[in-house]
Backbone as JSON, one array per atom type, in Angstrom:
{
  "sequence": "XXXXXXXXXXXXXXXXXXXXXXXXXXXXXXXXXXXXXXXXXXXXXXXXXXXXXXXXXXXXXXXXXXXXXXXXXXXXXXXXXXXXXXXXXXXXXXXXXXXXXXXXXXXXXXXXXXXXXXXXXXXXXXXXXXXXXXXXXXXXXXXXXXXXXXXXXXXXXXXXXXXXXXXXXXXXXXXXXXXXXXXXXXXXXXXXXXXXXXXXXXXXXXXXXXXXXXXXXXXXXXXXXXXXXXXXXXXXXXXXXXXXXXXXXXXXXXXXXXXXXXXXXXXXXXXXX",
  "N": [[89.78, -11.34, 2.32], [86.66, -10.28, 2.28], [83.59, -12.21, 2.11], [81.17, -11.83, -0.65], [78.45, -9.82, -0.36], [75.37, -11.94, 0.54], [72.41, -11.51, -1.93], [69.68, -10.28, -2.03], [66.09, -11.16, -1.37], [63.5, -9.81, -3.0], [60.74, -7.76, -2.95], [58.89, -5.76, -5.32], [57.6, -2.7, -5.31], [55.82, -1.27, -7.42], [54.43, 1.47, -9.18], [53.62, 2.11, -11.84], [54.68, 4.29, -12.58], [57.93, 5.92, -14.07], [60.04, 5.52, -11.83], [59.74, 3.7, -10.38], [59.91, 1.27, -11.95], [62.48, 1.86, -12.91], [63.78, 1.82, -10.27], [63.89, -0.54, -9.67], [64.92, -2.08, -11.75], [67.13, -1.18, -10.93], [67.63, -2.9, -8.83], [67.74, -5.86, -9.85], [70.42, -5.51, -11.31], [72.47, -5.03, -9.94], [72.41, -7.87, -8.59], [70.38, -8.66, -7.17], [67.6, -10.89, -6.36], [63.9, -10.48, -7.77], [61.1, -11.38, -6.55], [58.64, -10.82, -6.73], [55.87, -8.34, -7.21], [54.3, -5.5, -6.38], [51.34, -3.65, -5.99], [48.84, -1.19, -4.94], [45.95, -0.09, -5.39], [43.52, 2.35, -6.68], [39.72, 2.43, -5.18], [36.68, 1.78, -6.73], [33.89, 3.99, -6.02], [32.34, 3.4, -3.18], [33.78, 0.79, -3.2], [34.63, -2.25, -1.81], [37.65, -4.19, -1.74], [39.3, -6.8, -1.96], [42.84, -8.21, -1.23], [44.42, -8.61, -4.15], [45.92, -11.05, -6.43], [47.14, -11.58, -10.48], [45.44, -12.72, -12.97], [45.35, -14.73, -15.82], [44.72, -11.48, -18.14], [42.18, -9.61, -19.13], [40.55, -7.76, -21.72], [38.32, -6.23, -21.63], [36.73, -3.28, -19.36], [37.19, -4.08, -16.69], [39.63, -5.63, -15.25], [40.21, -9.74, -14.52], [40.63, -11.53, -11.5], [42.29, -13.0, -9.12], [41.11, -13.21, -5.87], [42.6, -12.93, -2.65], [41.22, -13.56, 0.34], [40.55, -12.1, 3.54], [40.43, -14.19, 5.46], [42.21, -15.91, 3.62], [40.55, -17.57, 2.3], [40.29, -17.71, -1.46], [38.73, -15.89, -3.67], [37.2, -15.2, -7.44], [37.01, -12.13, -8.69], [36.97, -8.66, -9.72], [38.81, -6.05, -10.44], [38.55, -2.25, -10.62], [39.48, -0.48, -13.83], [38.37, 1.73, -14.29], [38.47, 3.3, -11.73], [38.68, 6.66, -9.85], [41.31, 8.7, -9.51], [42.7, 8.77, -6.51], [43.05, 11.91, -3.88], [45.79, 11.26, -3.07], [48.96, 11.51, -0.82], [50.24, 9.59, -0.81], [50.34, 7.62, -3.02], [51.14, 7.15, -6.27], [48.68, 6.93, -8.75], [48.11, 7.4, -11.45], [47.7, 5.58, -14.17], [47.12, 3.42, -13.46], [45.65, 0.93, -14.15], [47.04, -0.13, -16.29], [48.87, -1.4, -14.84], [48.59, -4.62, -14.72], [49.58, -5.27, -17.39], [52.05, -4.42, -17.26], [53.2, -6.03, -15.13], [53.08, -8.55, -16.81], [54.98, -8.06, -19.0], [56.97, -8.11, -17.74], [57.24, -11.04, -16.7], [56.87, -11.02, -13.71], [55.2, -12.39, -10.9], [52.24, -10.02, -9.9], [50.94, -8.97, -6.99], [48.06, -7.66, -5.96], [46.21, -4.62, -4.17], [43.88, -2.48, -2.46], [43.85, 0.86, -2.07], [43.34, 1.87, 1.12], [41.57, 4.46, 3.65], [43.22, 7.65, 4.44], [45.77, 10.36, 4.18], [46.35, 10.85, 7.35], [48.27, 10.99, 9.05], [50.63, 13.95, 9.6], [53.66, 15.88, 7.97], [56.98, 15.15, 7.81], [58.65, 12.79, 8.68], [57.3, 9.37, 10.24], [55.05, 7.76, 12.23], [53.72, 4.42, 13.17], [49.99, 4.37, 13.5], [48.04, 4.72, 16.2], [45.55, 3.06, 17.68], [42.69, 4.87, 19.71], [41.0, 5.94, 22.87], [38.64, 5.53, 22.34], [38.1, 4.4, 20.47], [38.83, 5.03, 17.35], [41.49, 6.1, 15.17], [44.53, 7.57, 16.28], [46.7, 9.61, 15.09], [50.43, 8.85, 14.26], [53.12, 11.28, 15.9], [54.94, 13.01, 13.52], [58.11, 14.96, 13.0], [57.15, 16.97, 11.87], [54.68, 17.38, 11.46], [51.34, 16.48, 12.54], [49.35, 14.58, 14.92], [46.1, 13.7, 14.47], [42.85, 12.41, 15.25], [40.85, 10.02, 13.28], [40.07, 8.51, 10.31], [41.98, 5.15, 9.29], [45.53, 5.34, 8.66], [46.76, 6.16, 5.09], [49.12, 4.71, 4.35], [49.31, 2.3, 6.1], [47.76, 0.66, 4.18], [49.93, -0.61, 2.85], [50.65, -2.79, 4.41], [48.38, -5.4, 4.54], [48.98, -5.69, 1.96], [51.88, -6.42, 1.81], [51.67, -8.14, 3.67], [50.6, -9.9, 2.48], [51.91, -10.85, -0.1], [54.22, -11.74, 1.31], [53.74, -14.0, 2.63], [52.73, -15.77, 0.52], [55.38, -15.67, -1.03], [57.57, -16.8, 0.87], [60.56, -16.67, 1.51], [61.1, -13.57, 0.86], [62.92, -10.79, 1.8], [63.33, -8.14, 1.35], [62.15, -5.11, 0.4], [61.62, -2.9, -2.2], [61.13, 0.28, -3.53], [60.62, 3.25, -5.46], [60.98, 5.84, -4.71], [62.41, 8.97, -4.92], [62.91, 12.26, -4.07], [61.53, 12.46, -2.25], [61.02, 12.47, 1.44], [59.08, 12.28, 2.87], [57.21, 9.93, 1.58], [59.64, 7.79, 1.63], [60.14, 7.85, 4.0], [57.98, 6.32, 5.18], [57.53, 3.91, 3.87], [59.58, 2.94, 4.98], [58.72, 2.28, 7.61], [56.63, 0.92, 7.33], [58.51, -1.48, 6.15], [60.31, -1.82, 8.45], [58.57, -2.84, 10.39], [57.33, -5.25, 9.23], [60.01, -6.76, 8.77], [61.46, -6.39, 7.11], [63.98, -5.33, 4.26], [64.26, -2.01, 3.61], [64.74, -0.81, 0.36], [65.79, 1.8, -1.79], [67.13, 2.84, -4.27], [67.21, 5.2, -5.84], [67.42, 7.37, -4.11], [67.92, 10.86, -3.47], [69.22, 10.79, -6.1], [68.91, 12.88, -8.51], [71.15, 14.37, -7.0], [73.33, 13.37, -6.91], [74.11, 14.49, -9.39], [74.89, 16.95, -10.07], [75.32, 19.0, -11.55], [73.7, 18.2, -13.54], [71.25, 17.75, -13.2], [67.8, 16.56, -11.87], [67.66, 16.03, -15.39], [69.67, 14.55, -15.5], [68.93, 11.58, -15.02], [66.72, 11.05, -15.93], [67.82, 10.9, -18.54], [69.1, 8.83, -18.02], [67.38, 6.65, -17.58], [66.99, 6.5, -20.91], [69.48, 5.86, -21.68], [69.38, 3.0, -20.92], [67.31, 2.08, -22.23], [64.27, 2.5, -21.76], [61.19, 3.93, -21.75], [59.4, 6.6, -20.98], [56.57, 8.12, -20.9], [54.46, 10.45, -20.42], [50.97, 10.1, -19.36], [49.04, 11.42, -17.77], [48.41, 14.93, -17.33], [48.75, 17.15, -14.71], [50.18, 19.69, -13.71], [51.44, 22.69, -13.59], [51.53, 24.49, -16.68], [51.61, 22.45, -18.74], [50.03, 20.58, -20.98], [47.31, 19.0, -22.95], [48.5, 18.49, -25.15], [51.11, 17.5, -24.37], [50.72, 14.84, -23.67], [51.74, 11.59, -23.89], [54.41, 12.15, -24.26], [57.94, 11.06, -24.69], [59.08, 11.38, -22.25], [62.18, 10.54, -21.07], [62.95, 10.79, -23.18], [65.76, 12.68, -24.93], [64.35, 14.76, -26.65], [62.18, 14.54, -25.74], [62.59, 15.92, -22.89], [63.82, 17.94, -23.34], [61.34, 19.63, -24.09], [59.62, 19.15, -21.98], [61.49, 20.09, -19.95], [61.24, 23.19, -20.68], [58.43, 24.07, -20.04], [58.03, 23.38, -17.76], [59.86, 23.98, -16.2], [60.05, 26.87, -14.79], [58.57, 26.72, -13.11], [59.62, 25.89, -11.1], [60.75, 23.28, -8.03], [59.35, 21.02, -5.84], [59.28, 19.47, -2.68], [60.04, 16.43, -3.25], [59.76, 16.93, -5.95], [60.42, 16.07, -8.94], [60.1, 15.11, -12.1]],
  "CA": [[88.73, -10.54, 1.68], [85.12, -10.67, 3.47], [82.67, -12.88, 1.24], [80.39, -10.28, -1.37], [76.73, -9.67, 0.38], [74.23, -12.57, -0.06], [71.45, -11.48, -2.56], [68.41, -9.88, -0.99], [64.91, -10.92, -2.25], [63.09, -8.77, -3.34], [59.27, -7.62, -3.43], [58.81, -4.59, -6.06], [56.52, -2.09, -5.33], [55.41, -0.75, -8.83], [53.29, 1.84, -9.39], [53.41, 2.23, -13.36], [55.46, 4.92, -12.93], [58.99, 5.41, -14.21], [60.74, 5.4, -11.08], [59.46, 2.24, -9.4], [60.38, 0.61, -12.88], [63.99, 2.14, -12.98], [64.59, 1.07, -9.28], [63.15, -2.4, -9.91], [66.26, -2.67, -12.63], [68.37, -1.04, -9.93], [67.54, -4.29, -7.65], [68.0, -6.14, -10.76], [71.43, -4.76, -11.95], [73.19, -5.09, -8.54], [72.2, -9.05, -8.73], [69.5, -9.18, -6.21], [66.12, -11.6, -7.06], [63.06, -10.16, -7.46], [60.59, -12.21, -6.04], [56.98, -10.37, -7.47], [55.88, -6.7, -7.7], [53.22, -5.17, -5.44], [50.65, -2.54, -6.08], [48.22, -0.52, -4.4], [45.45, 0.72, -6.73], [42.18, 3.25, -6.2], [38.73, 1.73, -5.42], [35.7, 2.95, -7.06], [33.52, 4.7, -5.31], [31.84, 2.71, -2.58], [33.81, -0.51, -3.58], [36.05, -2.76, -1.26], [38.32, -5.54, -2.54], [40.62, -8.03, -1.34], [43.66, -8.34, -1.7], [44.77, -9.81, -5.32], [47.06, -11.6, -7.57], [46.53, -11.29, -11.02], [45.25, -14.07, -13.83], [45.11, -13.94, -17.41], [43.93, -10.32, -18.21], [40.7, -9.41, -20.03], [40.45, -6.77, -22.42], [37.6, -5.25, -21.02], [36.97, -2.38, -18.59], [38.0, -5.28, -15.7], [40.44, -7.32, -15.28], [39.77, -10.37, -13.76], [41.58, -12.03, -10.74], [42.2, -14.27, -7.9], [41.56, -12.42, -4.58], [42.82, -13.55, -1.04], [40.52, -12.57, 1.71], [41.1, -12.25, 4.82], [40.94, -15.39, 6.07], [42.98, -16.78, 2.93], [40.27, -18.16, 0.71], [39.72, -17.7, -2.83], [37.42, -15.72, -4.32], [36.87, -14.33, -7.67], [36.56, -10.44, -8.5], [37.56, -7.94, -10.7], [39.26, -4.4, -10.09], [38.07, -1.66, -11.45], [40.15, 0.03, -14.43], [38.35, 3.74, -14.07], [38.2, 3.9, -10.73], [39.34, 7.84, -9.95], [42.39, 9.12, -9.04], [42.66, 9.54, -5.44], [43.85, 12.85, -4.17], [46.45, 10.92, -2.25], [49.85, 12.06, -0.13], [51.85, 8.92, -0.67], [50.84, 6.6, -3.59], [50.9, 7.22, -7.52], [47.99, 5.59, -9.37], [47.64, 7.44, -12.67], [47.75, 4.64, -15.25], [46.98, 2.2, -12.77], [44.97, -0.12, -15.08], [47.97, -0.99, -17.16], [49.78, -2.22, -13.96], [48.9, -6.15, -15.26], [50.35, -5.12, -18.17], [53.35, -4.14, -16.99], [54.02, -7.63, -14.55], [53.16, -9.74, -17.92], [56.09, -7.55, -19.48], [58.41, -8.31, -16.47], [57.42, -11.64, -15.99], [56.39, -11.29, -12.13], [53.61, -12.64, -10.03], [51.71, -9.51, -9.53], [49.75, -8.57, -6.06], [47.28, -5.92, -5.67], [45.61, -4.15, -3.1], [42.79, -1.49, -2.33], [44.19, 2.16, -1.02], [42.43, 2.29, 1.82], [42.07, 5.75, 4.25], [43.66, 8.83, 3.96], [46.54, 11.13, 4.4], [46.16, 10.96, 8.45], [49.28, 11.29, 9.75], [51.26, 14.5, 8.63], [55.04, 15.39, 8.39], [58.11, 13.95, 6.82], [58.42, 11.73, 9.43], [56.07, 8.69, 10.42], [55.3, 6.78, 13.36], [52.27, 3.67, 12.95], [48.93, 5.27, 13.7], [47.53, 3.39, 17.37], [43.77, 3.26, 18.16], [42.67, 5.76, 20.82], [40.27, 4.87, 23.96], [37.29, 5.76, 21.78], [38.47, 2.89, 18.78], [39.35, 5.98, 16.6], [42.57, 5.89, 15.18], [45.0, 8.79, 16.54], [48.14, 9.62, 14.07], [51.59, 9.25, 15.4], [53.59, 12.53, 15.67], [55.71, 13.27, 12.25], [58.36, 15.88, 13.82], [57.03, 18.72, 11.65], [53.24, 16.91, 11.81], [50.53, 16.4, 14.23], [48.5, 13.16, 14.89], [44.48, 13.69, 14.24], [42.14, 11.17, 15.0], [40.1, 10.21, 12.03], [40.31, 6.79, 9.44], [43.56, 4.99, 9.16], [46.35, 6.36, 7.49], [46.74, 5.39, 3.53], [50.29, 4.14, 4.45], [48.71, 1.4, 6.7], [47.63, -0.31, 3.24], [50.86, -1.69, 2.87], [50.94, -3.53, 5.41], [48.19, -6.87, 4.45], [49.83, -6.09, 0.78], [53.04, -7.15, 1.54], [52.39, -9.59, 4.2], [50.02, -11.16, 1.45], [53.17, -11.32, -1.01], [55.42, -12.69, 2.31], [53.32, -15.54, 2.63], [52.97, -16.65, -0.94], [57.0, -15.94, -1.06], [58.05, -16.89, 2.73], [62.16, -15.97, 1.3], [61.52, -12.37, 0.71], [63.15, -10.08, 2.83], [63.38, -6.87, 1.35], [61.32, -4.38, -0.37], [62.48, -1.74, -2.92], [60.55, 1.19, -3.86], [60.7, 4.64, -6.72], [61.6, 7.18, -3.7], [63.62, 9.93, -5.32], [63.25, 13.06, -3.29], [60.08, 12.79, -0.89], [60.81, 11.85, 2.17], [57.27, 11.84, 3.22], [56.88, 9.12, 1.11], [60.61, 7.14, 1.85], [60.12, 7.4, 5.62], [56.56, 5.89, 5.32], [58.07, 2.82, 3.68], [60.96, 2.5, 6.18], [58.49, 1.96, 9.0], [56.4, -0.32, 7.49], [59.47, -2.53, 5.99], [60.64, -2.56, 9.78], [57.6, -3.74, 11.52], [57.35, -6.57, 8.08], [61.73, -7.51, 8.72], [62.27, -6.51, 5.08], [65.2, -4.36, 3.81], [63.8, -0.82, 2.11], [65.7, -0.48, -0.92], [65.45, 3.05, -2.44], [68.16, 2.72, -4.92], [66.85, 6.08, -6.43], [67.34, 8.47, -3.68], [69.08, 11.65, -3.76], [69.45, 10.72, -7.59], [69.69, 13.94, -9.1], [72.03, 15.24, -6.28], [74.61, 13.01, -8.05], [74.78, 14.82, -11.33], [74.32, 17.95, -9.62], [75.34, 19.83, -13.06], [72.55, 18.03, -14.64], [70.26, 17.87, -11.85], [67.04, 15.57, -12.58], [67.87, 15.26, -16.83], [70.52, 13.16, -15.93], [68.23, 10.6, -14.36], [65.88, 10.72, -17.5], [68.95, 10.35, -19.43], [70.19, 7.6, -17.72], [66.57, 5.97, -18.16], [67.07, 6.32, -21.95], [70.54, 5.02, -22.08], [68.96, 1.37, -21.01], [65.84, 1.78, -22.84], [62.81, 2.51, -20.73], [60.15, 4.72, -22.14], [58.87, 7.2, -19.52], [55.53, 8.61, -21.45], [53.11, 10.93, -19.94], [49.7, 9.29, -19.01], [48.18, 12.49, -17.11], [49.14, 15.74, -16.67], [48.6, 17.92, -13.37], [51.08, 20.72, -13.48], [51.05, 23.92, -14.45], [52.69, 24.33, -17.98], [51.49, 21.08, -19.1], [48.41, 20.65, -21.43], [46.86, 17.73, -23.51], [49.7, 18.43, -25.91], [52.31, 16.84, -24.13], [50.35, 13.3, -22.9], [52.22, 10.45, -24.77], [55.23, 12.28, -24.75], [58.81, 10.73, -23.84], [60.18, 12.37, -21.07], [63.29, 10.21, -21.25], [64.39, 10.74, -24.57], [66.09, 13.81, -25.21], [63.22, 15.67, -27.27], [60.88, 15.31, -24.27], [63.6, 16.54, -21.77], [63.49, 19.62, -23.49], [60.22, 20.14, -24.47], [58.66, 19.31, -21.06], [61.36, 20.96, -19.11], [61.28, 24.0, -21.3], [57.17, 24.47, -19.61], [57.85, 23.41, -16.19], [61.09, 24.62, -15.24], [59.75, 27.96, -14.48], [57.8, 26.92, -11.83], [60.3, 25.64, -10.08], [60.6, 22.55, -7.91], [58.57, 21.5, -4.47], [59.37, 18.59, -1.73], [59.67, 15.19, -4.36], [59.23, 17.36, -7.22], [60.82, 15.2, -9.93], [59.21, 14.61, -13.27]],
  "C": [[87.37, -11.06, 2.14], [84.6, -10.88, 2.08], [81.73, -11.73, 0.62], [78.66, -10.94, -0.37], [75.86, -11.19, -0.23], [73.0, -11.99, -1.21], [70.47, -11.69, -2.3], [67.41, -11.24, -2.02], [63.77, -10.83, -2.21], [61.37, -8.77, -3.57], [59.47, -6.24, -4.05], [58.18, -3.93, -5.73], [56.51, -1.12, -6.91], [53.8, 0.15, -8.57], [52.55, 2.35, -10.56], [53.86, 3.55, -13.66], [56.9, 4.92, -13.16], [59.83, 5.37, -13.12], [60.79, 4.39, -10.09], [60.12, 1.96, -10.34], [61.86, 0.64, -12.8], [64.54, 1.81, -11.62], [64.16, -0.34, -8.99], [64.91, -3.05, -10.82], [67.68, -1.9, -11.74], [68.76, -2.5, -9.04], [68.24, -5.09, -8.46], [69.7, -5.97, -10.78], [72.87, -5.21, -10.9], [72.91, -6.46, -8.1], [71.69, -9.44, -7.26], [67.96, -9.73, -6.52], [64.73, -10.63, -6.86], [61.49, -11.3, -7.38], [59.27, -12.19, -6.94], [57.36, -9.05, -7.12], [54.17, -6.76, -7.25], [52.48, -3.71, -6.15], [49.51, -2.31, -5.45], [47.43, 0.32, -5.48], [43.93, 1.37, -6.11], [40.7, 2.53, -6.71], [37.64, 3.09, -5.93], [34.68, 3.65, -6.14], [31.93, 3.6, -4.4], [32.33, 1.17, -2.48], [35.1, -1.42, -2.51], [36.18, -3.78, -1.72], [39.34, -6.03, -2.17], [41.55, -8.23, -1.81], [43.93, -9.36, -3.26], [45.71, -10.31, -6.12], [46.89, -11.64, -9.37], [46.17, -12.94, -11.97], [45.66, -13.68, -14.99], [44.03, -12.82, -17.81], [42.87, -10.2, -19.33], [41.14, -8.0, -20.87], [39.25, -5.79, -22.57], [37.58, -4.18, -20.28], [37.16, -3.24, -17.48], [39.12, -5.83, -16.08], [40.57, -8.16, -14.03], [41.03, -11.12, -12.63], [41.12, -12.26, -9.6], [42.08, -13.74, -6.56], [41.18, -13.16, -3.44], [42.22, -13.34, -0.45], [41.36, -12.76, 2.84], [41.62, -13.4, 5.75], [41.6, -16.7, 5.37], [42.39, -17.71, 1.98], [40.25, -17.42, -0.33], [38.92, -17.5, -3.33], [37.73, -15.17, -5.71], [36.37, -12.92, -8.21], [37.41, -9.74, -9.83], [38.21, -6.74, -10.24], [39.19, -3.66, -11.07], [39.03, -0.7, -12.2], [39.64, 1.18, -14.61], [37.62, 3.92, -13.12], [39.06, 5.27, -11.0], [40.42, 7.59, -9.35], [42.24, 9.75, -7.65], [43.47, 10.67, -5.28], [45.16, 12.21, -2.46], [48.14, 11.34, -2.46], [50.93, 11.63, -1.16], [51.61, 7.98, -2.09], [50.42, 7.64, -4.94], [50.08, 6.86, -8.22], [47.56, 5.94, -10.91], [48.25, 6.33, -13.51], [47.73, 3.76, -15.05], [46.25, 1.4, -13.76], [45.96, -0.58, -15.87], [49.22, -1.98, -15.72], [49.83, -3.86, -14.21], [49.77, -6.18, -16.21], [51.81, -5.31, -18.36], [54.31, -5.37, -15.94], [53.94, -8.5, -15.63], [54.31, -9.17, -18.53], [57.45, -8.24, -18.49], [58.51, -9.83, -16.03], [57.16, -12.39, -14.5], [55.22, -11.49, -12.06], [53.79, -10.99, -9.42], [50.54, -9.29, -8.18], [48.96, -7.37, -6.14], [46.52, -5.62, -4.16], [44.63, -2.9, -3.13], [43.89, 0.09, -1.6], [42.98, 2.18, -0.01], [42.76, 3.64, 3.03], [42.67, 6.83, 3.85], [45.01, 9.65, 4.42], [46.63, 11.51, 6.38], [47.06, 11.89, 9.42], [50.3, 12.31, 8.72], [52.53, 14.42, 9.07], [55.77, 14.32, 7.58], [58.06, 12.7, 7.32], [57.25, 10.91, 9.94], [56.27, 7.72, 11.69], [54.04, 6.13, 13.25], [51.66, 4.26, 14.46], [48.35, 4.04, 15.21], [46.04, 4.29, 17.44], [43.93, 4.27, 19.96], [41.87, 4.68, 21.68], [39.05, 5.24, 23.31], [37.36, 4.63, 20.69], [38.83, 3.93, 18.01], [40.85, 5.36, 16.48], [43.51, 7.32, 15.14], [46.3, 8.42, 15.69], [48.92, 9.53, 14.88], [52.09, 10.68, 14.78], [54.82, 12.33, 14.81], [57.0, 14.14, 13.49], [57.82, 17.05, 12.54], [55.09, 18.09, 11.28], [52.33, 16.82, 12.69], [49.52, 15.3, 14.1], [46.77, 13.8, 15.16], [43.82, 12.13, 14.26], [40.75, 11.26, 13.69], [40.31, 8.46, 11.51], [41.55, 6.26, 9.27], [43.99, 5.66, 7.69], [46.58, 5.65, 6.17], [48.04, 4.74, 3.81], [49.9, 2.81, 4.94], [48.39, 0.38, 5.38], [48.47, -1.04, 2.66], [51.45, -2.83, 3.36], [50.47, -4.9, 5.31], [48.49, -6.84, 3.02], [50.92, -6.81, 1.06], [53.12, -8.11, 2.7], [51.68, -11.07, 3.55], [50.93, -11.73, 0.46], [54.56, -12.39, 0.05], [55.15, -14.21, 2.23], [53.22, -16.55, 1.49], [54.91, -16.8, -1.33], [57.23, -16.09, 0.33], [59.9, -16.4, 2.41], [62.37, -14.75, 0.96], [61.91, -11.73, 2.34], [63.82, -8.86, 2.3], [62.41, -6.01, 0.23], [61.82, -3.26, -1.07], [61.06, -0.72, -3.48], [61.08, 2.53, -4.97], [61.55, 5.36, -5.72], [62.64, 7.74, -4.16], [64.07, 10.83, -4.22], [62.38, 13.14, -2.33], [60.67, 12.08, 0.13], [59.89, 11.24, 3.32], [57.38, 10.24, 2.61], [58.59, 7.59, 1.74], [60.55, 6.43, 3.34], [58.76, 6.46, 6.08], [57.12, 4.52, 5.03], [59.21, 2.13, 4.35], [60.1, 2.09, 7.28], [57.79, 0.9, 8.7], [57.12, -1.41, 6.98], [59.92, -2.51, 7.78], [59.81, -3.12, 10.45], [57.41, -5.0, 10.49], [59.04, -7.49, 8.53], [61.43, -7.47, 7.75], [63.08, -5.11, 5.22], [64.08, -2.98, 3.36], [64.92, -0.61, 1.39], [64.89, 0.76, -1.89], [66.71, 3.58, -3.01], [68.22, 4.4, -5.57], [66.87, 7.56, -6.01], [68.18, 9.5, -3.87], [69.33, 11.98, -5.41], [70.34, 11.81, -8.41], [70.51, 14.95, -8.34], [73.28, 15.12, -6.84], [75.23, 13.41, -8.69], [74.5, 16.24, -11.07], [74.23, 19.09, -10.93], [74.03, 19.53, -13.96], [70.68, 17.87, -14.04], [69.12, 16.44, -12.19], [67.08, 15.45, -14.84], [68.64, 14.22, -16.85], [69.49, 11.85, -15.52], [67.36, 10.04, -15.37], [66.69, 10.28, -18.13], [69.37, 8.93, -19.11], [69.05, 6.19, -18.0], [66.53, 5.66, -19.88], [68.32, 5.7, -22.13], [70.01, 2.91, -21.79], [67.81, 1.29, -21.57], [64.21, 1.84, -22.71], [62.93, 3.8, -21.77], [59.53, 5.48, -21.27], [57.84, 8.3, -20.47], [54.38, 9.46, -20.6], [51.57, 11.03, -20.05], [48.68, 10.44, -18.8], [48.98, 13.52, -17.05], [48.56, 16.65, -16.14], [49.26, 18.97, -12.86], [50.96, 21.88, -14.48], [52.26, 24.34, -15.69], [52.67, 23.45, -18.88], [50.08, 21.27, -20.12], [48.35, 19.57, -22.07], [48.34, 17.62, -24.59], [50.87, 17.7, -25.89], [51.72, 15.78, -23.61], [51.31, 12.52, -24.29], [53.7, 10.88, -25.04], [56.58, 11.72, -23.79], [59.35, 11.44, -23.17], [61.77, 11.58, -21.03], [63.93, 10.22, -21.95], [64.67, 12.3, -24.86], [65.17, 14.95, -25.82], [62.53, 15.8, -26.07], [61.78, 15.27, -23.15], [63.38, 17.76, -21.96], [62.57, 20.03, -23.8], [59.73, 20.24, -23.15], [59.66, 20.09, -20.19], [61.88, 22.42, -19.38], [59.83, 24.72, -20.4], [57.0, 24.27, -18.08], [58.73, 24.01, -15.35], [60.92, 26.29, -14.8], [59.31, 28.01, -13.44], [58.41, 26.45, -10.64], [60.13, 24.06, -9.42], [60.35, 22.16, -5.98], [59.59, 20.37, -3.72], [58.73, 16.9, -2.73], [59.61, 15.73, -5.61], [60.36, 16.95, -8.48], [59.68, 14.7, -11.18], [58.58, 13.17, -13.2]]
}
């Protein structure tokens, strides 16, 4: 009988939504370490910031913390808790300000990082963005995308995140992520875990293909059978109004309440609650 798998480990990417969380306890569950828990959060407007780790949090509109620069000292700084909501491709950031929150809950050394750039490179598929002969940076070709030169691509910001978490952990070697149904977003994290040598772990994909009878409820469901809370922070869809913020989407009442108002409209490319 061939020896059971070694036991990855693990950097989280969290983005304070429920599906990073629920494949964080997938990593978890399947007895692989998690090392820390990474995030990517929206600067305010004009503001850049260095990579960070977090401290003991403030209860102000900051919270304060330790940030790496570039060349590895120590400065520091705060990140700002109402910066806006970018209108970005690939990352999540509504309720970003509780993200400390949520590593003092778990335990983990928390990193952060700035989103920097934009949606560059389109297409499911991704190939890292190379500088032209002007210094511009030209997209690679997606196959259903087209490479534009313009600012680097927002994907690119994962890149001195997690080799700022490598170096403080030098034994990680894999990364796990939310990724249900986007593969915009899945394939983006597959390229930069291969140019890093870390695993992608996307315990979450496909999900509700599984339960095909139940389609995405079972997935909520299956979040309420272990106990997670999946509450709505913001809402951005049509069918939705102030009415339903705070409400559980994982527990059976807000299954049917919220997809009583959305299920009409049908469902896009990732479109998962």
């Amino acid at each position: 009988m061939a020896p059971p798998p070694k036991p990855l480990n693990v950097i989280a990417l969290i983005s304070g939504g429920k599906d990073s969380i629920y494949s964080l306890l997938h990593v978890l569950s399947l007895g692989h370490r998690v090392l820390a828990v990474g995030n990517l959060y929206p600067q305010g407007p004009g503001h850049v910031t260095p990579l960070t780790t977090t401290t003991p949090i403030t209860t102000t509109s900051s919270t304060s913390s330790v940030g790496i620069s570039s060349n590895g000292g120590i400065s520091t700084q705060t990140t700002e808790d109402d910066a806006p909501d970018p209108d970005s491709h690939m990352y999540q950031t509504a309720g970003h300000a509780l993200i400390p929150f949520i590593a003092r809950a778990l335990g983990l050394p928390l990193f952060r990082a700035p989103i920097l750039g934009k949606a560059v490179i389109g297409g499911s598929t991704y190939a890292p963005p190379q500088l032209s002969s002007t210094g511009g940076v030209v997209g690679g070709l997606g196959k259903e995308g087209k490479g534009e030169e313009g600012g680097e691509d927002e994907t690119e910001s994962l890149i001195p995140l997690l080799q700022a978490i490598k170096k403080a952990h030098p034994t990680a070697n894999a990364v796990s992520a939310g990724a249900i149904l986007s593969t915009y977003q899945r394939t983006r994290i597959e390229s930069v875990a291969a140019r890093l040598d870390l695993v992608p772990l996307a315990f979450l994909w496909q999900y509700p293909t599984l339960f095909k009878s139940e389609g995405e409820a079972a997935l909520l469901a299956h979040m309420e059978e272990v106990g997670m809370e999946a509450r709505i922070v913001k809402v951005a869809s049509g069918g939705l109004g102030e009415g339903e913020l705070w409400v559980d989407v994982a527990s059976r009442a807000g299954r049917e309440k919220v997809g009583r108002k959305v299920g009409r409209f049908g469902e896009g490319e990732g479109g998962v609650i």
